[in-house]
C-alpha positions, 0 to 999 in steps of 0.5 A, spaced: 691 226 742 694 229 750 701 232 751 702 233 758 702 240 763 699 242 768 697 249 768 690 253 768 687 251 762 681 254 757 677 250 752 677 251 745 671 250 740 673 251 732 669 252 726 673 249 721 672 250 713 674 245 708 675 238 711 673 232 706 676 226 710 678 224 716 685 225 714 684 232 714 681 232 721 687 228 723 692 233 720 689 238 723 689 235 730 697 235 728 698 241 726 694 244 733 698 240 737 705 243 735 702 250 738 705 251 745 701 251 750 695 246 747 694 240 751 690 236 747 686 237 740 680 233 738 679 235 731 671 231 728 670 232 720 663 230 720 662 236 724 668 241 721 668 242 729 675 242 733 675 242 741 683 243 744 685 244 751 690 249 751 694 254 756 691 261 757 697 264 754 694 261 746 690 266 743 685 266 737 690 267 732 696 261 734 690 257 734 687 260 727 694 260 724 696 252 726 690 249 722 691 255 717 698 252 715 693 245 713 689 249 708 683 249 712 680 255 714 677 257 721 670 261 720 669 261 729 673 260 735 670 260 742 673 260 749 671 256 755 674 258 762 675 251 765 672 250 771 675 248 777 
């Protein structure tokens, strides 16, 4: 999923625990994209790994707290300049 914005951005992989099916994996991709400053989230439940565009203003925590909010828990986040 993609919303607009043009703004120097970093990529984001999450570890999330918890997810059964592809229902939770699109919930979670929902609640991260309310966050402001995400561009866009790809959340996989096979894997339990999330990867999100976001704006260098999002934090580890607004991150943590969206997919928290879907019962889910994150076990690691990484960050990832984007290279122009």
């Amino acid at each position: 999923m993609l919303k607009g914005g043009r703004n120097k951005m970093k990529k984001a992989f999450i570890d999330i625990k918890g997810m059964d099916c592809a229902s939770d994996a699109v919930e979670i991709e929902r609640s991260l994209l309310k966050v402001k400053g995400v561009r866009s989230a790809s959340v996989n439940y096979l894997v339990r790994e999330g990867f999100v565009n976001v704006n260098n203003n999002v934090n580890e925590e607004k991150l943590k707290a969206a997919v928290k909010k879907t019962g889910h828990d994150v076990t690691n986040i990484r960050f990832e300049q984007e290279k122009r």
